[in-house]
C-alpha positions in Angstrom: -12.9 -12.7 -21.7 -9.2 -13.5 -19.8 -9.1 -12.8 -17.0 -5.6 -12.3 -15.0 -4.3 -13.9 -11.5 -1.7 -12.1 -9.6 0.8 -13.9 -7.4 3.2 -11.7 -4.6 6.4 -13.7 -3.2 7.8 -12.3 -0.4 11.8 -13.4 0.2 13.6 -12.0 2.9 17.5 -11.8 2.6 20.1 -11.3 5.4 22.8 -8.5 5.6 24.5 -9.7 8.3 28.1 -10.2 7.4 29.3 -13.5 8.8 25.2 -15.1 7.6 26.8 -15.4 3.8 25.4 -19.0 3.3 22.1 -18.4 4.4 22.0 -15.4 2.7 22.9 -17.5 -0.6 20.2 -20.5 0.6 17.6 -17.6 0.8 18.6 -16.0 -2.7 18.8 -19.6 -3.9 14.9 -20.3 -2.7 14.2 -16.8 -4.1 15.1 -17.9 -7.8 13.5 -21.5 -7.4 10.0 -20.2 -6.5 10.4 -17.0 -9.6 11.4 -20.6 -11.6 8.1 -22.6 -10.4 6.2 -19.6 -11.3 7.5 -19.5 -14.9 7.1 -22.8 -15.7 3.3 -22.0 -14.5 3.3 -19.4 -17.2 3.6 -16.4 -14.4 5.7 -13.4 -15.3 7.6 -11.4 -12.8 5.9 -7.8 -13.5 7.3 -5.7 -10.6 10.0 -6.6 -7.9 9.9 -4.0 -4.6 12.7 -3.6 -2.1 12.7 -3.2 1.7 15.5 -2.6 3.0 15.9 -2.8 6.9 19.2 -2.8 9.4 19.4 -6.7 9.3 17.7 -7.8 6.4 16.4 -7.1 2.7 12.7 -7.8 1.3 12.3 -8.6 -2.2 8.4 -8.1 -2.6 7.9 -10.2 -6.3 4.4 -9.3 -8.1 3.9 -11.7 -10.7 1.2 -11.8 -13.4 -0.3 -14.7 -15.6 -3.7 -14.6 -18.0 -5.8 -17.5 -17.7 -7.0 -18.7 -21.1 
């Protein structure tokens, strides 16, 4: 029987207007960890949204059956 792990990354993104390269080195980092995950065989299943006054929190939930 497979059974499944389950794997959250949490990213959170500035909104603050004159912050647009850190906002682009967090989306940046965002990308390279849903990459390492792939290449892992994990599979983004659900991406979540919190969106506050300064910042925005991508909640990934990724999936992968182990053999």
């Amino acid at each position: 029987m497979a059974t499944m792990s389950i794997q959250t990354i949490e990213t959170r993104v500035t909104k603050v207007d004159n912050e647009g390269q850190a906002r682009s080195r967090q989306l940046a980092n965002r990308s390279e960890n849903l990459s390492s995950h792939a290449h892992v065989r994990y599979v983004l299943s659900h991406t979540a949204t919190i969106d506050g006054a300064e910042y925005v929190t991508f909640v990934d939930t990724l999936t992968r059956v182990n053999d």
